[in-house]
N, C-alpha and C positions, 0 to 999 in steps of 0.2 A: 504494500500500500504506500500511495506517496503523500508523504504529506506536504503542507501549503510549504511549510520553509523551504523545501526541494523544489518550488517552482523559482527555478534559477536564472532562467536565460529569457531573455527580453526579444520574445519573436514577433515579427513585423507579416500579418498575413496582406496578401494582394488581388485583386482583381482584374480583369480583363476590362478594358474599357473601349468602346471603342471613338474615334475621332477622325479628325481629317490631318493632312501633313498640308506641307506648306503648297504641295501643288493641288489641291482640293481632293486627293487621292485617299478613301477610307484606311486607314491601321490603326491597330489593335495594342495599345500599352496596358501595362500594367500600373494600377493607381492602390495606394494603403488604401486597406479595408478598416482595418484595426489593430491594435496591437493588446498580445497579450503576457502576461508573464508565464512558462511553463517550463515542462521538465523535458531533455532531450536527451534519447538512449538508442544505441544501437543498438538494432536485434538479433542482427542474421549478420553482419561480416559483410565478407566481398565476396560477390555472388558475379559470376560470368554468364551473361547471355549467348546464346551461340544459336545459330543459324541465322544470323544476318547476314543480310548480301554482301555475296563476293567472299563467306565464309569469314568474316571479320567478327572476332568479339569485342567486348562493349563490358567494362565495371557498371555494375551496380552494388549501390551499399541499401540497406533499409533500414529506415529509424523508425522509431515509434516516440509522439510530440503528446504529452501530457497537459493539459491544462484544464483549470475549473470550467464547471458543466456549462455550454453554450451551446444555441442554436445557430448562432452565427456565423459558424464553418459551413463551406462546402465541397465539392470534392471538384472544382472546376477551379479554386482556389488555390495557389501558393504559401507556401509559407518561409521565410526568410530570417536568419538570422548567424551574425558572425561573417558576413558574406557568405551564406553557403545557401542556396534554393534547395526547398524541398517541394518536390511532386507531392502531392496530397494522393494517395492512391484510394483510402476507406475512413470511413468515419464511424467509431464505435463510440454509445454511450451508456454509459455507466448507471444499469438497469438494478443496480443491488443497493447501493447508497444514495446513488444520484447526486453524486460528487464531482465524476470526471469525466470528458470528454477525452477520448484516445485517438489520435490519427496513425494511420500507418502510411509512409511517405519512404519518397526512395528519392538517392540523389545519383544524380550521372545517367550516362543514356540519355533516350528520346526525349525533349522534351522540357527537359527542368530548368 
């Protein structure tokens, strides 16, 4: 169990937003959603993906991001913190105390 003094690290989650550039052409930033204070643990190590084109692998690592219970996560959301992106891959909450919301997040590879 973790408790609140373990919500250590000051993560910055993000949104997709979309706008125009300077030549009236639609793209898509990232803009703060919110920030929360939480706990970040590695779960799994350094995990290799394989079968990607051209037979090239690819690290992935997978954390898992702790924080007090919200609905405010979503799974098309980022989450940042330390300079390191994390993909949000699940969002699990905490159906026993209704304490914590859990993400499971990967970094490296497609996407992050």
């Amino acid at each position: 169990m973790t408790e609140i003094g373990k919500l250590n690290r000051r993560v910055t989650f993000r949104r997709r937003d979309g706008t125009t550039d300077a030549a009236g052409q639609p793209s898509e930033i990232w803009v703060v959603a919110f920030k929360r204070w939480a706990n970040i643990a590695g779960t799994s190590g350094l995990k290799t993906i394989t079968g990607a084109p051209g037979g090239v692998s690819s690290s992935v690592t997978q954390y898992s991001i702790r924080l007090r219970r919200t609905a405010d996560v979503t799974d098309d959301m980022r989450a940042e913190c330390g300079g390191v992106v994390y993909r949000i891959i699940s969002i699990q909450q905490d159906e026993s105390d209704l304490r914590w919301t859990d993400l499971v997040c990967q970094v490296g590879a497609a996407g992050a």
